[in-house]
C-alpha positions as CSV (number, residue, x, y, z in Angstrom):
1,X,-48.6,-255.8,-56.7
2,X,-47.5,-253.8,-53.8
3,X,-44.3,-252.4,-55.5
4,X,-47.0,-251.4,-58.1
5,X,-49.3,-249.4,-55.9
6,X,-46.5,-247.7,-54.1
7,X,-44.4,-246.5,-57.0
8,X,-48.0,-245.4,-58.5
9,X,-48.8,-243.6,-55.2
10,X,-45.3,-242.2,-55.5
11,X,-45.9,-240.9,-58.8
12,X,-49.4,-239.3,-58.1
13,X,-47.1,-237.5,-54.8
14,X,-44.4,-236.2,-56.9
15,X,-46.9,-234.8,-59.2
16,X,-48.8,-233.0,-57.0
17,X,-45.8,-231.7,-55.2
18,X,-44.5,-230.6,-58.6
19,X,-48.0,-228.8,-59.4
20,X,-48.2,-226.7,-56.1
21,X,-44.3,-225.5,-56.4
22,X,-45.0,-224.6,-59.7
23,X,-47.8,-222.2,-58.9
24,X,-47.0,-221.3,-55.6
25,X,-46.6,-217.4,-55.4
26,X,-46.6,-216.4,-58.9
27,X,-46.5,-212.8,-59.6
28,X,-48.2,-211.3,-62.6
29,X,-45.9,-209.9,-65.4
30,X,-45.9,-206.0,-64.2
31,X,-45.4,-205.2,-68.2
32,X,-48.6,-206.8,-69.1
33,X,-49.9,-205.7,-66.0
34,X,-49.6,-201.7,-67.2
35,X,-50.2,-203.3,-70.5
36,X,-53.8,-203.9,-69.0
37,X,-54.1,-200.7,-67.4
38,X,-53.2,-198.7,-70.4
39,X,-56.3,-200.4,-72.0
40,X,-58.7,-199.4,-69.0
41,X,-57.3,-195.9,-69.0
42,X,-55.8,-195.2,-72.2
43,X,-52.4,-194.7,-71.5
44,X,-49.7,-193.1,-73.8
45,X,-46.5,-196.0,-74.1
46,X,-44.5,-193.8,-72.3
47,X,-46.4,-194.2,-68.9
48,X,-47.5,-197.5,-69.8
49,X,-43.4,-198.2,-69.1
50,X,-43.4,-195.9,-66.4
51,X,-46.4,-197.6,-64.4
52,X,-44.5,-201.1,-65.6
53,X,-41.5,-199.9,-63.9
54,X,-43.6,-198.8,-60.6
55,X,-45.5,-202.6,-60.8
56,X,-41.8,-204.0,-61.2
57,X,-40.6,-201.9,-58.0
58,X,-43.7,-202.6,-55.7
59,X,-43.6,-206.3,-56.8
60,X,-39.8,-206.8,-55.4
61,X,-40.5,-204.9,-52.1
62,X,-43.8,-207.2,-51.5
63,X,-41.0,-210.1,-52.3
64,X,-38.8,-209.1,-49.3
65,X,-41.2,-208.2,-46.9
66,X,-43.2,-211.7,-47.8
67,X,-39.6,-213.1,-47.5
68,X,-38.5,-211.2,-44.2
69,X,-42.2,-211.7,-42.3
70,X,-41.7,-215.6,-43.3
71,X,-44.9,-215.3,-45.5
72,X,-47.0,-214.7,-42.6
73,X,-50.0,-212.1,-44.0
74,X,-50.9,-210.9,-40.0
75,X,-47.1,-209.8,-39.5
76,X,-46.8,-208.4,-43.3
77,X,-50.1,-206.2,-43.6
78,X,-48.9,-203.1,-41.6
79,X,-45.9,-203.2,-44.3
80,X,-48.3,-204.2,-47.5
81,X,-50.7,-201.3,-47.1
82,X,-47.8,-199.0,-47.1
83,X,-46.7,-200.2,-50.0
84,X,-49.6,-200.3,-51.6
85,X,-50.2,-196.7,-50.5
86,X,-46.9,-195.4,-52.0
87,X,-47.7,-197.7,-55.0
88,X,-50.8,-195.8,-55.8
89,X,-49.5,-192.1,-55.2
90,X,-46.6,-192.9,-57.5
91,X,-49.0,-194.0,-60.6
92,X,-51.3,-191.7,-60.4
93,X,-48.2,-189.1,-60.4
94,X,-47.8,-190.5,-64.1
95,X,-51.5,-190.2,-64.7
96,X,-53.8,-187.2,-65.9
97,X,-56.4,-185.7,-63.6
98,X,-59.2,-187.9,-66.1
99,X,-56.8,-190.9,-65.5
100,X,-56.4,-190.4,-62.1
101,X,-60.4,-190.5,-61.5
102,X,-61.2,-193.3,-63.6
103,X,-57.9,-195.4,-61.3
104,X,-59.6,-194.4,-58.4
105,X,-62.5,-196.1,-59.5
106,X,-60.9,-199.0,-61.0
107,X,-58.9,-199.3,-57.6
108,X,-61.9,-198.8,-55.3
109,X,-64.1,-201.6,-57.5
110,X,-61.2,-204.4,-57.4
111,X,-60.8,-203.6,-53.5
112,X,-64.4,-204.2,-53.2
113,X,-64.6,-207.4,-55.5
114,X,-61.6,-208.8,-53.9
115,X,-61.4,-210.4,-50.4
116,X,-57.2,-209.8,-50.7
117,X,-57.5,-206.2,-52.1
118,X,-54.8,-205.3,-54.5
119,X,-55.7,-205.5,-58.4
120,X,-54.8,-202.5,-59.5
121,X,-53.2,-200.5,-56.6
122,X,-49.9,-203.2,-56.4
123,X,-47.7,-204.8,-58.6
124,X,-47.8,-208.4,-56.7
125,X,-51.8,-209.0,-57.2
126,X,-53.4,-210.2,-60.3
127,X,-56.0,-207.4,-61.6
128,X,-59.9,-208.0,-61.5
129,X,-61.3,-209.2,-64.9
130,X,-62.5,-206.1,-66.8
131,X,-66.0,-205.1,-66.7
């Protein structure tokens, strides 16, 4: 009886170990990202893969300073909100001036409905459900 309550205890443990690696630090697909964003804004596909490529880009930097900060969100913000910044000025380079007003919005309402920021503005955040 024993054997059988430890191997079922080990089997509950290596199922939830399993679980939490499995969705530990999951970035969102930057192509269905700017997939998303082209439906807010109405993108053409030819910035649609630009902004995919700028998500793609801003997701890997977050990835090494996450990685070179050991994950610790006090040591990586300074770095983050640069990013961020830069991540911003380069879409709305690929946007019009209409497009660029309704992303500012869209930006400005996921910062506000998010305790993390991000959304929009980065291409390691999941976006705010639409409106």
């Amino acid at each position: 009886m024993k054997k059988l309550f430890l191997m079922y205890f080990l089997l509950i443990g290596t199922v939830a170990a399993g679980y939490s690696l499995s969705n530990a630090q999951q970035l969102p697909d930057p192509v269905k990202k700017a997939k998303g964003l082209q439906k807010e804004l109405k993108l053409t596909d030819a910035q649609t893969d630009k902004i995919a490529t700028i998500y793609q880009e801003s997701s890997q930097k977050f990835e090494k300073i996450r990685v070179a900060k050991h994950g610790n969100s006090d040591k990586m913000l300074p770095e983050i909100s640069t990013l961020r910044v830069a991540t911003v000025k380069k879409i709305k380079g690929v946007l019009t001036p209409v497009q660029a007003l309704k992303y500012d919005k869209l930006v400005s309402a996921s910062d506000k409905n998010s305790s993390s920021s991000g959304g929009w503005s980065d291409g390691w955040s999941s976006v705010p459900a639409a409106n």
